[in-house]
N, C-alpha and C positions, 0 to 999 in steps of 0.2 A: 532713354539712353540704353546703350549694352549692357547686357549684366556681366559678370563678372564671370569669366568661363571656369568652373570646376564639375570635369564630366563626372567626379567620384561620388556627385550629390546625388540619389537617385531616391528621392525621398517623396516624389508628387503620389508615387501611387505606393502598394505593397509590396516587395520582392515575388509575389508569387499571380499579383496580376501584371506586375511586369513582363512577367516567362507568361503570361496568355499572349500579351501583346508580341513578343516574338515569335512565338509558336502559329498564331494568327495570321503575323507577316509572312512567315515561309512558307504556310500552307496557301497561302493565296497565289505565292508569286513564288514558287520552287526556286533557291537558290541556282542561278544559271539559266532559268528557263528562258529568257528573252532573248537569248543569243544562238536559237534555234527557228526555222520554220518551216521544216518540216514535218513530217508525220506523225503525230505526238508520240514518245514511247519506243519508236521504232529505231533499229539500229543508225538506221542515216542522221534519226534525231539525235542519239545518244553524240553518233560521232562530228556532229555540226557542235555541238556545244564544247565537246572535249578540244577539238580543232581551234575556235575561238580561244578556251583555258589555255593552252601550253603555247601559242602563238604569239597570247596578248601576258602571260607571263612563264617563259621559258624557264625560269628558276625554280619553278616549284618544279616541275618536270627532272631536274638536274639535282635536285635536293633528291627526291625520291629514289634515285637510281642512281644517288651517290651510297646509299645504304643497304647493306647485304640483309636481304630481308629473307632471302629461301630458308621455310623450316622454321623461323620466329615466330613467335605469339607476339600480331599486332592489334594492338586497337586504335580508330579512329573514331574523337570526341568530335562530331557536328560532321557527317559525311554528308548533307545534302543530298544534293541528286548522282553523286557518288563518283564522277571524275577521277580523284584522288585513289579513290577506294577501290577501285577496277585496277589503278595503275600497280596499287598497291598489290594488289592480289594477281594479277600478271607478273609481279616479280616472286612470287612462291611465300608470301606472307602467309601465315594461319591469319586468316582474320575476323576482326570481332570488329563494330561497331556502335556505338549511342548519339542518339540525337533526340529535340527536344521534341521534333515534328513528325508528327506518326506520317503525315501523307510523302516525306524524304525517303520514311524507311520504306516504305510503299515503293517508290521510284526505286531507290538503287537498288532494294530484289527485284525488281524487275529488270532492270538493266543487265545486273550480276546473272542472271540463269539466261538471259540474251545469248550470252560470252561464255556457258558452261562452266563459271565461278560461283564459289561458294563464300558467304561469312558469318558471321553468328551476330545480327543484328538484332538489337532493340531501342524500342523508343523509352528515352528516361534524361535524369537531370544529372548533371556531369557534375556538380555542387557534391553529391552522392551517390558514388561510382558502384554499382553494385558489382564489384569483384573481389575477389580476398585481396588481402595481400601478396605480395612479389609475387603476380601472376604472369606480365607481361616482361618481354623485350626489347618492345619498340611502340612508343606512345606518339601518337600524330593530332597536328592540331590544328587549322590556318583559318584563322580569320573568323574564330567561334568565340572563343571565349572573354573574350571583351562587351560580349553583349549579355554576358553572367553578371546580377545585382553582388555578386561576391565571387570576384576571379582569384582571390586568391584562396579559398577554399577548393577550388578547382585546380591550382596548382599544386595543393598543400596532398590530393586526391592521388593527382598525376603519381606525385612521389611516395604515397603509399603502396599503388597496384604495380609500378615497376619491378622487376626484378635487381638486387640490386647487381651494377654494373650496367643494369637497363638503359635505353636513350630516350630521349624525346624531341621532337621537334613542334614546336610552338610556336603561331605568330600571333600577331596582333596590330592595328590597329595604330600607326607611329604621330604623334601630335609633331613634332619639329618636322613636316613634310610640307616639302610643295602643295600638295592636292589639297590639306588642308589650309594652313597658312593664306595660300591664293586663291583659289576657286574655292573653296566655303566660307573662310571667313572674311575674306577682300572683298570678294567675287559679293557670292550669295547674298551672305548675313551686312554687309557696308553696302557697296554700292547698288543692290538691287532691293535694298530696302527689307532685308530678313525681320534685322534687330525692330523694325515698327510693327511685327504680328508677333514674335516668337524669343524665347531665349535660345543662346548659341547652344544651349545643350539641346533643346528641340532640333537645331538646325541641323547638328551635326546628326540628328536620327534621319534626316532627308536624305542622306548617302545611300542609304539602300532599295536599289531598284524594288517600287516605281516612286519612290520617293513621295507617299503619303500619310507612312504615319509619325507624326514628333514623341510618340510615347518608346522608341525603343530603346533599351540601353545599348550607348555605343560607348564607348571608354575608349579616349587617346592615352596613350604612353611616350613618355620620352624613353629613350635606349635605356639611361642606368636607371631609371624607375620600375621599369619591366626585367632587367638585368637581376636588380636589387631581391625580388619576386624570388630567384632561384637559389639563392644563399643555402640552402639545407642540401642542396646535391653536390658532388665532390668535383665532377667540372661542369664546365659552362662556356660558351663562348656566345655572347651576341652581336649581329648585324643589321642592318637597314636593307632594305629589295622593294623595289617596283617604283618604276616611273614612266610613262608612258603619255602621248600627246592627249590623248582624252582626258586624262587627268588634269591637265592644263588650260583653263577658259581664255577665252580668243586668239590662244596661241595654236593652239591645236586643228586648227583652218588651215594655218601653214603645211601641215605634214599631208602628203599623199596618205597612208595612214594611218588613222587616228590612234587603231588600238595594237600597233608593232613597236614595239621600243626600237629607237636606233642605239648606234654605239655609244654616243653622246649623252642621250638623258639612260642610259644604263649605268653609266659614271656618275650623272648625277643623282641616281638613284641611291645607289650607295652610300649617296649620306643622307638625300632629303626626300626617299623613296616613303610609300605608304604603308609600308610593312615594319615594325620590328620585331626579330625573330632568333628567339635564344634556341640552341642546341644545349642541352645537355643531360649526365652521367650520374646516376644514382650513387 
């Protein structure tokens, strides 16, 4: 039978072969990289994948350039192949970033000196922020820190290197979502027979393209669980984002396509989207 879903259990291996096992995954398979096929590296490549990002989720895009970034000391926790990080720094961010995967930081200085941008990257663990205190202005996060054996030392991080008044944007990973509710745990883990090889917390490691290893930490959140997380900063507001036909198993045939939201599941994104995603105010 199923076992009992608590993805806070992260106890089969060490917290620090855990962080090999995702370090492993992103160097294998670069965050984004499958959603290009062109020229490895080359600007067409960069902007085939960025095209995909902002197309298949226009709020991150809207989040970004809702915030007066020129002239701020920004950092971004988990820049990947650096999307995010380019956009950021086309809006006049000083920017800095950390990630766990040296071959990421590899990618986005290469992307970044493509675009005559610069940022102060390095590869490290976001657990233990090497920066002083109230250094920053504007902390950025999406869809990293959930895969930390300890997220909330990583937020407890967030709001030491802020400046205070500083902001942050942060998502993660939303458990009351369609994508997972249906397509991983209906879908997958029930009807395709997950629960007879694996527990759901393995399953829920299958989300991450190319979907082979069950050792990585993924952590769901419901809204005030992750809300709850922010308690020590002086505002806060959180929301739900992204819902799209690919996320939806047999349903997603229907849509011409797969990876455009319509108006319709943007609405229902908003409540049963795969993101949840606190803003706030040191």
């Amino acid at each position: 039978m199923a076992k009992k879903l608590d993805t806070k259990d992260f106890i089969a291996l060490s917290p620090e072969e855990y962080k090999k096992q995702t370090e492993g995954k992103w160097t294998d398979s670069p965050c984004g990289s499958n959603y290009s096929e062109e020229e490895y590296l080359t600007k067409e490549y960069f902007e085939e994948i960025e095209e995909h990002r902002y197309s298949s989720h226009p709020w991150i895009n809207e989040a970004i350039n809702s915030y007066n970034l020129k002239g701020k000391d920004v950092l971004e926790i988990g820049f990947g192949m650096g999307t995010d990080h380019l956009n950021m720094a086309r809006c006049g961010g000083n920017m800095n970033g950390i990630d766990l995967t040296r071959r990421h930081l590899d990618i986005t200085k290469t992307r970044l000196e493509l675009y005559g941008l610069k940022s102060n990257l390095i590869n490290g663990d976001a657990e233990n922020l090497p920066y002083h205190d109230n250094t920053f202005d504007f902390i950025y996060s999406l869809g990293v820190i959930h895969h930390s054996p300890d997220t909330e030392k990583i937020i407890s991080e967030i709001h030491r290197v802020l400046k205070p008044g500083g902001k942050c944007y942060v998502a993660v990973y939303h458990k009351n979502s369609i994508f997972f509710w249906w397509s991983v745990f209906i879908v997958n883990y029930l009807i395709r027979g997950g629960w007879k090889k694996r527990t759901l917390k393995q399953q829920i490691s299958l989300v991450e393209y190319p979907g082979t290893n069950e050792n990585l930490v993924i952590k769901l959140y419901k809204r005030n669980e992750f809300d709850k997380l922010f308690n020590k900063y002086s505002k806060k507001e959180s929301h739900i984002k992204h819902l799209i036909p690919a996320d939806i198993e047999y349903i997603s045939g229907l849509f011409l396509h797969k990876n455009t939201p319509t108006k319709f599941l943007t609405l229902m994104g908003n409540k049963f989207g795969w993101y949840v995603v606190v803003e706030a105010t040191k």
